[in-house]
C-alpha positions as CSV (number, residue, x, y, z in Angstrom):
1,X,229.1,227.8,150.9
2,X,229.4,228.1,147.3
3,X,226.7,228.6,144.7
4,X,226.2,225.5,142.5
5,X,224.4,226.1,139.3
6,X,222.6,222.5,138.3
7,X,219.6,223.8,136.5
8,X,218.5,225.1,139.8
9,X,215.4,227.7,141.0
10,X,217.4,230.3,142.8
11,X,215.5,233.5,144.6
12,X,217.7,236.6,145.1
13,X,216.4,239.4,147.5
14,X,218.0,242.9,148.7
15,X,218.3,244.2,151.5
16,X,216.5,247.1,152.0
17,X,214.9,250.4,154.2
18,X,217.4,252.4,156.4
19,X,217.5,250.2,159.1
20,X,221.6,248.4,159.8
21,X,221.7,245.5,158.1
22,X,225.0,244.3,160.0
23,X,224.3,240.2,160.6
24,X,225.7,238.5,163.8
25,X,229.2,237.4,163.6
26,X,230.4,240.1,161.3
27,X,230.3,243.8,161.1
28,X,229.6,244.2,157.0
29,X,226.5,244.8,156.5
30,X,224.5,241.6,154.8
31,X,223.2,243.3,151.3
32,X,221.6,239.9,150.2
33,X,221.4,236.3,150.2
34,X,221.5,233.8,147.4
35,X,219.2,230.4,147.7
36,X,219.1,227.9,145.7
37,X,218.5,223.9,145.7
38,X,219.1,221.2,142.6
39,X,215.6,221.0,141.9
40,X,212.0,221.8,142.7
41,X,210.5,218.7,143.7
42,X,212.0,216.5,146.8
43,X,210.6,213.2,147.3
44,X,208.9,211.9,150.8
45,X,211.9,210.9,153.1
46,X,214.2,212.1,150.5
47,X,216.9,214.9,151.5
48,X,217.7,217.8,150.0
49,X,220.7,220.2,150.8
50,X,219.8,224.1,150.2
51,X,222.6,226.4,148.5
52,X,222.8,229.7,150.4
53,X,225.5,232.5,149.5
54,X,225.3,235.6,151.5
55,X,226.7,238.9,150.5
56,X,227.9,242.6,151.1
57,X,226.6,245.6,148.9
58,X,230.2,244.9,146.9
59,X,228.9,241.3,145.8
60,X,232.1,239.6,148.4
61,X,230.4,236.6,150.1
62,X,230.4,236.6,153.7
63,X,231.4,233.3,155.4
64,X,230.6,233.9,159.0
65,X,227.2,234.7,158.8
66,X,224.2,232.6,160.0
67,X,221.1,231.6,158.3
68,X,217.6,231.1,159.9
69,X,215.1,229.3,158.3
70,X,210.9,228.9,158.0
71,X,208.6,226.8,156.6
72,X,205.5,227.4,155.2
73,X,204.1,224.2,156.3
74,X,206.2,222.1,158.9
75,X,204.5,219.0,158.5
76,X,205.5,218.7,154.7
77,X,209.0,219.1,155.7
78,X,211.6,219.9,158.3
79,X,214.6,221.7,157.7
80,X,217.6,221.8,159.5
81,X,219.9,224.6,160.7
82,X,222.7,224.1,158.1
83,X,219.8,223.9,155.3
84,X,219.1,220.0,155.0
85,X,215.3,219.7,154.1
86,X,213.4,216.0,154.4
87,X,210.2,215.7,153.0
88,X,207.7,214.3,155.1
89,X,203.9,214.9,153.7
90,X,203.1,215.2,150.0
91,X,202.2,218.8,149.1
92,X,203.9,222.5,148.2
93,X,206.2,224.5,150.9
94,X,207.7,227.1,150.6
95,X,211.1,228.1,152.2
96,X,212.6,231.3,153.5
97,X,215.8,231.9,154.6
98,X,217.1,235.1,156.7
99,X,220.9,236.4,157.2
100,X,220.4,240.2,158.3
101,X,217.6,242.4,156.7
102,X,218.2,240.2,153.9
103,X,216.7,236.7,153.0
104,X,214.7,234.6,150.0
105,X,212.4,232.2,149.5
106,X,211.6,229.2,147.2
107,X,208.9,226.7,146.4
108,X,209.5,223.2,147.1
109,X,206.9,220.5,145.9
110,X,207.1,217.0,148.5
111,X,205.8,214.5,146.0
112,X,204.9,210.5,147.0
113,X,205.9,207.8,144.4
114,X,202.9,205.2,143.7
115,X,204.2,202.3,142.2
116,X,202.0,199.9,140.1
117,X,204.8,197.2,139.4
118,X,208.3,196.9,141.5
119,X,211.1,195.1,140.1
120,X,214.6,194.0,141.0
121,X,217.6,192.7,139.4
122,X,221.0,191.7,141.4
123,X,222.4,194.5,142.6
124,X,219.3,197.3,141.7
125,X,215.4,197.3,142.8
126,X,213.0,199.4,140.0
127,X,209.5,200.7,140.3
128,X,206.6,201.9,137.8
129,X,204.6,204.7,138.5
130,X,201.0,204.8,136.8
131,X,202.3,206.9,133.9
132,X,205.1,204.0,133.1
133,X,207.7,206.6,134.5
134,X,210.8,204.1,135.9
135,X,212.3,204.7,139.0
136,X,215.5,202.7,140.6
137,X,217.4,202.5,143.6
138,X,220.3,200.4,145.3
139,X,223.2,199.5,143.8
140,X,223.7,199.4,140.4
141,X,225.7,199.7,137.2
142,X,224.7,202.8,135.2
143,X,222.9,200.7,133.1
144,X,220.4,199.8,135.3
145,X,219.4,202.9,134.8
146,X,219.5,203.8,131.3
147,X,221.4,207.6,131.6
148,X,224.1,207.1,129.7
149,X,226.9,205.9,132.0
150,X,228.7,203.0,133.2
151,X,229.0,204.2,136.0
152,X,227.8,203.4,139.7
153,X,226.6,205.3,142.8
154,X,224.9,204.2,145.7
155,X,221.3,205.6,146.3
156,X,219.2,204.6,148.9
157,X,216.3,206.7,147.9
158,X,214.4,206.2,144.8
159,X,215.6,208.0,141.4
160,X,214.4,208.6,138.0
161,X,215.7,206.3,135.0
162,X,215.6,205.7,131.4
163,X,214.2,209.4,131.0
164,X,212.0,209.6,128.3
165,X,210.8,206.0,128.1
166,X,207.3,204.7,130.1
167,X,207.3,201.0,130.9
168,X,204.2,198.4,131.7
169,X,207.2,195.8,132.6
170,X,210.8,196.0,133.4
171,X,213.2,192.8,133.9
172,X,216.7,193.6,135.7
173,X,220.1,191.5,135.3
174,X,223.2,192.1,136.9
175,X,224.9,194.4,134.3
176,X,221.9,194.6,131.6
177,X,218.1,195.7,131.5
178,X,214.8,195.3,129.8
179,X,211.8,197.0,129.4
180,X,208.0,197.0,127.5
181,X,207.4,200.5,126.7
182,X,203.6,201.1,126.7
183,X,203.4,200.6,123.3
184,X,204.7,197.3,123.0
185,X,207.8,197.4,122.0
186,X,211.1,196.4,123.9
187,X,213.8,198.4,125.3
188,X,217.3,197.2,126.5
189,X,220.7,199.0,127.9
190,X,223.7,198.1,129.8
191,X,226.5,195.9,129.0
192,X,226.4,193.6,125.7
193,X,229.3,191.5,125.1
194,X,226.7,188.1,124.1
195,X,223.8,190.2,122.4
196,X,222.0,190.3,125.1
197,X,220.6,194.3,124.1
198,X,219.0,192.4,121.4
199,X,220.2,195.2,119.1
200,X,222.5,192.8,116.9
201,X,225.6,194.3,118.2
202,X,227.5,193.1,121.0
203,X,228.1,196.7,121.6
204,X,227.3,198.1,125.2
205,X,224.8,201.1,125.4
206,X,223.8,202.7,128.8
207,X,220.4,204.1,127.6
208,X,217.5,202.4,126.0
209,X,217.3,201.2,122.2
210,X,214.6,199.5,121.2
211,X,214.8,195.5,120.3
212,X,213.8,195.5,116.8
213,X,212.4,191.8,115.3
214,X,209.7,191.4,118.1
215,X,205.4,191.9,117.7
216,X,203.7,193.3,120.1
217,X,204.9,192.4,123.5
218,X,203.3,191.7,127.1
219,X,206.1,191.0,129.5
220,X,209.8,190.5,129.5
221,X,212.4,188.6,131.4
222,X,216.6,188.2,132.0
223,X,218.7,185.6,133.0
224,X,222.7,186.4,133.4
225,X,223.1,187.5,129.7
226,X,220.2,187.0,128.2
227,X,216.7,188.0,127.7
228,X,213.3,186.6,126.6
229,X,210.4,188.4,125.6
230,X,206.6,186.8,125.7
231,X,204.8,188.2,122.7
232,X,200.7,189.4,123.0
233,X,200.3,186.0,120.4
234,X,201.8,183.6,123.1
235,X,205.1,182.8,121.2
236,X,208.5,183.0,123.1
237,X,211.2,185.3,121.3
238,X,214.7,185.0,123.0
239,X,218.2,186.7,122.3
240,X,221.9,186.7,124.1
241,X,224.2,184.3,125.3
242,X,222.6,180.8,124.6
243,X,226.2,178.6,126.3
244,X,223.3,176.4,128.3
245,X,221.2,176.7,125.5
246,X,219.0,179.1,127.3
247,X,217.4,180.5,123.7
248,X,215.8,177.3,123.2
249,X,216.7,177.3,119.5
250,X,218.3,174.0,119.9
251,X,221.4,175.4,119.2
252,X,224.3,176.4,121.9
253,X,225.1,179.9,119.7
254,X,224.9,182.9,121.1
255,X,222.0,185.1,119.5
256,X,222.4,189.4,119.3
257,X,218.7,189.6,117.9
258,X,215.8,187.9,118.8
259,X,214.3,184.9,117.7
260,X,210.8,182.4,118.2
261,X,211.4,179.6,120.7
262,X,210.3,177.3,117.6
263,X,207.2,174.7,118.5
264,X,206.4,177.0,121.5
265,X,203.0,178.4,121.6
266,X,200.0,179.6,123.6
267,X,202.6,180.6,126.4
268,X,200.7,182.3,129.3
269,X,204.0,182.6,132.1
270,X,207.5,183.1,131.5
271,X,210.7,183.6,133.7
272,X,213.9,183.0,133.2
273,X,217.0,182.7,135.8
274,X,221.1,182.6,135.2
275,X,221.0,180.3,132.2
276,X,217.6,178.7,132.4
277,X,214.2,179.8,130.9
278,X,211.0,177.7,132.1
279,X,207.6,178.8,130.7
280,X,203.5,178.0,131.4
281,X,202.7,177.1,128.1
282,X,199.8,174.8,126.2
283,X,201.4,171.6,127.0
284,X,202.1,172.1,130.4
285,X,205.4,173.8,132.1
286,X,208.7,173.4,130.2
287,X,211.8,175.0,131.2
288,X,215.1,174.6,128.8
289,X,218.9,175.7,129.1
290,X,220.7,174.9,132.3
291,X,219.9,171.7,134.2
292,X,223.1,171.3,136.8
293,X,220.5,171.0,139.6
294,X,217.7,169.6,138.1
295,X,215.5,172.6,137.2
296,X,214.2,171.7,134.1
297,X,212.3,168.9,135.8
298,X,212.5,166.4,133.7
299,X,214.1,163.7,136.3
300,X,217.8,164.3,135.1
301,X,220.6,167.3,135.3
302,X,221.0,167.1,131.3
303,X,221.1,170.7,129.8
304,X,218.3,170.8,127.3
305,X,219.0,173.6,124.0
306,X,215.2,173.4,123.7
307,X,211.7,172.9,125.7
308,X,211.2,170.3,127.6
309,X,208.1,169.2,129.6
310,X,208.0,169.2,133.7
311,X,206.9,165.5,132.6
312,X,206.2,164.6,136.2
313,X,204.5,167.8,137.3
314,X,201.7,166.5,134.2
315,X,200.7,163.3,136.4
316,X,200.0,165.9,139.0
317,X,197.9,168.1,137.5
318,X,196.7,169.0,133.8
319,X,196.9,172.8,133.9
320,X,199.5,175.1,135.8
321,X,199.9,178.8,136.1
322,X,202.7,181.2,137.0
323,X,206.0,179.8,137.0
324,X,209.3,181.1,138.5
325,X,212.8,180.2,137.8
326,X,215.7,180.8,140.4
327,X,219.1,179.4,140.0
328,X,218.7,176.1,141.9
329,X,215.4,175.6,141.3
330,X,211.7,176.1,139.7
331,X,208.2,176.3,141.3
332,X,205.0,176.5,139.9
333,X,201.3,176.5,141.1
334,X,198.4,174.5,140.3
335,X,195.1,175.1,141.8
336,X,196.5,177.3,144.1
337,X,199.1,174.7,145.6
338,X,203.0,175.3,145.0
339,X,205.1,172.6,143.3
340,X,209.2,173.1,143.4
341,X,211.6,170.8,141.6
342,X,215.5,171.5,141.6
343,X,218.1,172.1,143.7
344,X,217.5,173.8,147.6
345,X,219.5,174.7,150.2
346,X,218.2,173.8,153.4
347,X,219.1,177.0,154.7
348,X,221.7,176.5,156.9
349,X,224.8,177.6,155.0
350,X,226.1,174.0,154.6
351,X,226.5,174.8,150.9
352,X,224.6,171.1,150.7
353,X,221.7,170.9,148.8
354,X,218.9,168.3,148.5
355,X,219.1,166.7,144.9
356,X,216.3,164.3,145.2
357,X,213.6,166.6,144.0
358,X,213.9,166.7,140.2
359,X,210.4,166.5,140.1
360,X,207.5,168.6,141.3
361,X,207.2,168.2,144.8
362,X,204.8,170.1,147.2
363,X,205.7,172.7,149.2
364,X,203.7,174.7,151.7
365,X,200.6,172.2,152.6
366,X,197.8,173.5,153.4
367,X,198.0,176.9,151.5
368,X,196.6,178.3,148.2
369,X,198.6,180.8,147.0
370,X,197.4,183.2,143.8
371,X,201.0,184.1,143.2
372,X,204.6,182.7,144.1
373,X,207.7,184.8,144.6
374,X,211.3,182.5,145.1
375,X,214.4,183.6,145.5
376,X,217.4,181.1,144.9
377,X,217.2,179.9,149.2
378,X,213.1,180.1,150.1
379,X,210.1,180.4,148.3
380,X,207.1,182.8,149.1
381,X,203.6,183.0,147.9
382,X,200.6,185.5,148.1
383,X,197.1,184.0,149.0
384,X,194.0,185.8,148.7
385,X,193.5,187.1,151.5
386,X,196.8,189.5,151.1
387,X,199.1,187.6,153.1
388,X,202.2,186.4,152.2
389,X,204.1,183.2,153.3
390,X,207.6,182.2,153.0
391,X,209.5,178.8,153.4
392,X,213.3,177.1,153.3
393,X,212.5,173.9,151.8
394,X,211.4,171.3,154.3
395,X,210.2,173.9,157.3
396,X,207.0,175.3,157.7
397,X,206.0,178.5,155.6
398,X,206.8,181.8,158.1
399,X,204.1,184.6,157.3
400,X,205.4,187.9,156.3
401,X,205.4,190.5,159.0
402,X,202.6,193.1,157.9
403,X,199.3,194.6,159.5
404,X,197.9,195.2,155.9
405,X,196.8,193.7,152.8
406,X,199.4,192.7,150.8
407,X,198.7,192.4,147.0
408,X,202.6,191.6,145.4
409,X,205.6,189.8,146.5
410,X,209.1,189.7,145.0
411,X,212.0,187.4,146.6
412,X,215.3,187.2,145.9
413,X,218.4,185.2,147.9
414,X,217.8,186.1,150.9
415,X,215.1,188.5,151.1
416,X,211.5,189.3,149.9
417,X,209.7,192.6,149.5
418,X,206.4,193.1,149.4
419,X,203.5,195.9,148.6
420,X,200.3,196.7,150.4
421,X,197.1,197.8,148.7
422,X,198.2,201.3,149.8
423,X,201.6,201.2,147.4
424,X,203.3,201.1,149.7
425,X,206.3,198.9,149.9
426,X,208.3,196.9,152.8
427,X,211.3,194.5,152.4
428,X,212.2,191.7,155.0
429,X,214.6,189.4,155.5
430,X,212.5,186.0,155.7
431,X,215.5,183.8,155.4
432,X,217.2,185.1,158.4
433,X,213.7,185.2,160.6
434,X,213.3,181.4,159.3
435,X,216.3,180.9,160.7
436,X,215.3,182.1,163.8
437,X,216.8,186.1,163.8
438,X,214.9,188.5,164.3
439,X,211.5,189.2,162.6
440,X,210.4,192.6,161.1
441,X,209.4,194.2,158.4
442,X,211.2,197.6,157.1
443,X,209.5,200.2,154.9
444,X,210.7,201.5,151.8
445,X,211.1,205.1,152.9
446,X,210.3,207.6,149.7
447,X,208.9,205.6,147.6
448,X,205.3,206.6,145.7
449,X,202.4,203.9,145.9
450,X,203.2,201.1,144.6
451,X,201.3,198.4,142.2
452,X,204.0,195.9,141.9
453,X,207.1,194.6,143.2
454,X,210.1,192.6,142.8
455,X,213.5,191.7,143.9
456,X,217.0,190.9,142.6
457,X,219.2,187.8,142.2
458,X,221.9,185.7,144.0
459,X,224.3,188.9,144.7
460,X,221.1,191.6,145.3
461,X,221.9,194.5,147.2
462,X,218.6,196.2,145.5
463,X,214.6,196.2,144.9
464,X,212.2,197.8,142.6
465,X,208.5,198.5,142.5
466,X,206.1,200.2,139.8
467,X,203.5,202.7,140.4
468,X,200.2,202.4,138.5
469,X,201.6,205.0,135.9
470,X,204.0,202.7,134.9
471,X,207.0,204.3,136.5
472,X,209.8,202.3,138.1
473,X,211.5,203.4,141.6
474,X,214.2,201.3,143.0
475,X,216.0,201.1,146.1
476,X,219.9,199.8,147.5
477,X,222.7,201.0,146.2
478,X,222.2,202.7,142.6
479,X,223.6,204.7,139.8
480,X,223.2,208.7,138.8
């Protein structure tokens, strides 16, 4: 094996006293032995190939010669015979291996990700830790995240992005993210071509520049090319590609810098879809931009360049909370009950969906949920007693298979992840087992704890969480 030099702790030791050095499967004496791995620190259920050269007294490597290996600690990792190390238990280890008289040994430090926050955009999931750190995973352009390059990898293991930045909130598009640093301020990267970076270019950049224009901001959210931020004064400031007339400016032009959703105040909830942004504001829940299936809820399919009230969801109730937007459809809660009014598939692939609810109808009866989570097929909800519930329109809600207290949901399509009051976080795929396949929940191996989650859009191959530091981890196929 060749050495590879990637900023790497390496450990060489000589062989020495005057006993014959000769290793099996060769007769040159071994003189010493080279290790080496790509870093010090190796996530829980993250791998991690050593780099082992073994030499004569001349400095020629010798091919043929086996390695053993120790451990320190074997329940913090195991390590197979060809050098692959999995963490297992959080904690230091250290390594040694042997060829002949000769061997070396290195330090490895197993570290768990706790995620506050989890996030997901189409193709990428993200997670905070406490200290805003972002961590990603699936698979994603470059720019999801924020390293400087277009390009893609797959990753099914959690890695570090947008070094250098720490996060409270984190919104993922297909081919474009935003962040809230903890100071306020927002960052965006990836692709650009409708200003959707916010930096008043249509320029792409692959690592994160901050959105100037904006006060102080609480949270942040994309559609397909574009982004709205809700400021700490409860005004709306949106930027990008406005062709549904998504910015709410009552204008159809896109926008490269941000701008105030004029007559929109005391905003408390805000998400935003494909080419639709719906908010919790004042006056009730508006939603503006794209209406082809009736998701601005305003009893037509009209696309709206600015606000407009959920008219009927005000007969219903006078005050609403969180609101979520998905590309067929928007739900909100009031009182704990869940209203949806849009487009839905029934969930049977027909590609037929039910137009007659342009207004808030109820969904779920019977349960009070404290949060709601939709992807573009099924809706899901957290109640407070940590248990999640999901639902195709029209069938009965299918609880979430978990044995512990769940405390945040995320849904996209076809699937819905969720996190436990551990941090720990577990993905399912509720639209199949409301179809009847099979039902189970499957851990998000490597990740720290968690404090929130979230999943990606209608061609997801990724989720994300956030640990309570503020970092984001992410998991599905993902970038370098």
């Amino acid at each position: 094996m060749r050495y590879v030099s990637v900023a790497a702790i390496s450990a060489i030791v000589l062989a020495c006293g005057s006993g014959d050095p000769t290793a099996p499967g060769g007769t040159t004496p071994v003189a010493s032995l080279t290790l080496a791995f790509a870093t010090d620190t190796l996530l829980v259920g993250q791998q991690l190939q050593a780099e082992v050269v073994v030499r004569d007294a001349g400095g020629a490597e010798l091919l043929d010669r086996p390695v053993t290996w120790a451990a320190s600690d074997s329940t913090r990792v195991s390590i197979s015979a060809g050098g692959r190390v999995i963490g297992k238990h959080s904690g230091a280890v250290t390594l040694t291996a042997s060829s002949g008289n000769a061997s070396a040994t290195l330090t490895l430090v197993i570290r768990a990700l706790h995620f506050t926050r989890v996030f997901a955009g189409d193709q990428a999931s993200c997670g905070i830790e406490a200290s805003g750190v972002l961590w990603c995973w699936g698979s994603v352009p470059a720019s999801g995240y924020g390293k400087g390059s277009a390009d893609r990898i797959a990753s099914p293991v959690p890695r570090p992005a947008a070094l250098g930045h720490r996060f409270t909130d984190v919104a993922l598009a297909s081919a474009f993210a935003c962040g809230v640093e903890v100071n306020g301020s927002v960052s965006c990267w990836g692709d650009n071509p409708s200003g959707q970076l916010g930096d008043g270019t249509r320029t792409a950049h692959y690592s994160p520049a901050t959105v100037s224009g904006l006060p102080p901001v609480s949270a942040i959210t994309t559609g397909y090319n574009h982004a709205c931020a809700l400021a700490l004064d409860g005004r709306v400031f949106c930027w990008g590609g406005n062709y549904n007339g998504q910015l709410g400016d009552a204008t159809r032009i896109d926008r490269a810098s941000p701008a105030p959703v004029p007559g929109l105040a005391g905003v408390s909830a805000l998400d935003a879809t494909g080419g639709r942004t719906c908010a919790i504001a004042a006056a009730g829940a508006l939603c503006w931009g794209d209406d082809s299936f009736g998701g601005l809820g305003h009893d037509t399919t009209y696309n709206r360049a600015s606000p407009v009230l959920a008219a009927a969801a005000m007969t219903i109730a006078p005050s609403w909370s969180g609101i979520t937007a998905t590309a067929y459809h928007t739900c909100a809660l009031t009182g704990g009950s869940a209203y949806c009014w849009g487009g839905f598939d029934v969930g049977l692939s027909d590609g037929i969906y039910d137009f007659a609810v342009q207004v808030p109808e109820l969904q779920a009866p019977g349960h009070q949920f404290i949060r709601m989570a939709d992807g573009d097929y099924m809706n899901c909800g957290l109640q407070s007693d940590g248990s999640v519930w999901c639902w195709l329109f029209g069938r009965a809600p299918l609880r979430f298979p978990s044995t512990h207290t769940l405390v945040d949901v995320s849904a996209d399509f076809v699937s819905v992840c969720a996190l436990d009051n551990d941090g720990a976080a577990s993905c399912w795929d509720a639209r199949g087992a409301l179809l009847g396949a099979a039902n189970a929940s499957y851990p998000v191996i490597g990740a720290p704890p968690l404090v929130q989650i979230a999943r990606g859009g209608n061609t997801t191959a990724v989720s994300c969480g956030m640990t309570a530091a503020g970092a984001i981890w992410c998991w599905g196929g993902t970038i370098a």
